[in-house]
C-alpha positions in Angstrom: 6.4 25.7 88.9 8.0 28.7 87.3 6.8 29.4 83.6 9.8 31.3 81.3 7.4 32.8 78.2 9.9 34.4 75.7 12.8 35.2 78.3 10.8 36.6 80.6 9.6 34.3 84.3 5.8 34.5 84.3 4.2 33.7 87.5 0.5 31.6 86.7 -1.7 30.1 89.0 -1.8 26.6 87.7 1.2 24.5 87.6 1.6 22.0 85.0 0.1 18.7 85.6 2.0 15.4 84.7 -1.0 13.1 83.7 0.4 9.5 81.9 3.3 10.8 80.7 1.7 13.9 79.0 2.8 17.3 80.5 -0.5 19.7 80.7 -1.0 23.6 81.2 -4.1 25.4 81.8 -5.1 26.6 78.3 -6.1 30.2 79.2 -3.8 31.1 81.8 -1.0 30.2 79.4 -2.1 31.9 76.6 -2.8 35.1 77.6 0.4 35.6 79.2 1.8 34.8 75.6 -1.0 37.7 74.1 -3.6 35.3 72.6 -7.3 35.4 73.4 -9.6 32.1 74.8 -13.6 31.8 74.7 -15.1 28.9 76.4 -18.1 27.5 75.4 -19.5 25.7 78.1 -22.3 23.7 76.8 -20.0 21.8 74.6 -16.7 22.2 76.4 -14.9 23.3 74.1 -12.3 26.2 74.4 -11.1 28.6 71.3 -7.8 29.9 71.3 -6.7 32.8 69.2 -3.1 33.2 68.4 -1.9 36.0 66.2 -3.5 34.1 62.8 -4.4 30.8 64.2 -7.6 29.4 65.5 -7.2 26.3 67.4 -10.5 24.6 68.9 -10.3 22.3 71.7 -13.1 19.8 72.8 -13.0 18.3 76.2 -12.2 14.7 75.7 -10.9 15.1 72.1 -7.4 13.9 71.8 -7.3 16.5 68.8 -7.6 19.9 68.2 -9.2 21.8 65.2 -6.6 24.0 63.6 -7.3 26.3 61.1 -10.1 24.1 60.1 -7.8 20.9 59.9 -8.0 18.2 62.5 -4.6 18.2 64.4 -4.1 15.2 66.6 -2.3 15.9 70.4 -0.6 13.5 72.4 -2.7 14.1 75.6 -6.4 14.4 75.7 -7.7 17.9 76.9 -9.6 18.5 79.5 -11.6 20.7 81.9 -11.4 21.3 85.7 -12.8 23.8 87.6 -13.7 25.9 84.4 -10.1 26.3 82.8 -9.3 23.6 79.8 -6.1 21.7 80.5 -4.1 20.9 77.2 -0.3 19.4 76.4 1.8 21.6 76.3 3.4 20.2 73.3 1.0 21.8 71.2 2.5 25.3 71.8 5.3 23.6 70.0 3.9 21.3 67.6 1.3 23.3 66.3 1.8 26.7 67.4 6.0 26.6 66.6 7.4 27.7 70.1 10.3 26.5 71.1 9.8 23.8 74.1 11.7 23.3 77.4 10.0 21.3 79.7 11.8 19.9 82.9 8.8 18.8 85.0 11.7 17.4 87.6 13.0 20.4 88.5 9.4 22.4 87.6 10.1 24.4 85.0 8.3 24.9 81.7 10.0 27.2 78.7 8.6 28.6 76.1 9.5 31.1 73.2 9.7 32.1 70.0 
């Protein structure tokens, strides 16, 4: 599934997963191809993401993330596979303020700013 990040068609291994009615994206793959940072702490399962000002933490099983230091809720639970944390992509828009496009018929997932 072709990924459109700002305009531009970003090819990332990992297409998004439809999973009861949530559409998910691996966490890391995502965004770094939008310029933010990930750490994975793999003891606790829980991945960091670091976008321009925002710190977002995500706990495998969680059907939250911590934003900022305030509990956020998502509307999929993350989760891990094979050492990348899956989350909805929703949150890109809901939390983060991209612009959403998602068309998992046709495979194509949009976002921008």
């Amino acid at each position: 599934m072709p990924y459109i990040l700002n305009g531009d068609m970003v090819d990332i291994d990992g297409e998004p997963r439809l999973e009861s009615g949530t559409l998910f994206v691996p966490l890391r793959k995502v965004a770094s191809a939008l310029g933010a940072s990930v750490d994975f702490e793999p003891s606790t399962k829980t991945a960091i993401l670091y976008m321009n000002d925002q710190i977002a933490t995500f706990t495998d099983g969680k059907k939250s993330v911590d934003l900022n230091g305030s509990d956020t809720p998502l509307t999929g639970t993350p989760f891990v596979e094979s050492g990348e944390t899956w989350v909805p992509v929703r949150f890109f828009e809901s939390a983060l303020g991209y612009k959403l496009s998602a068309d998992p018929q046709n495979g194509i997932v949009e976002l921008s700013q």
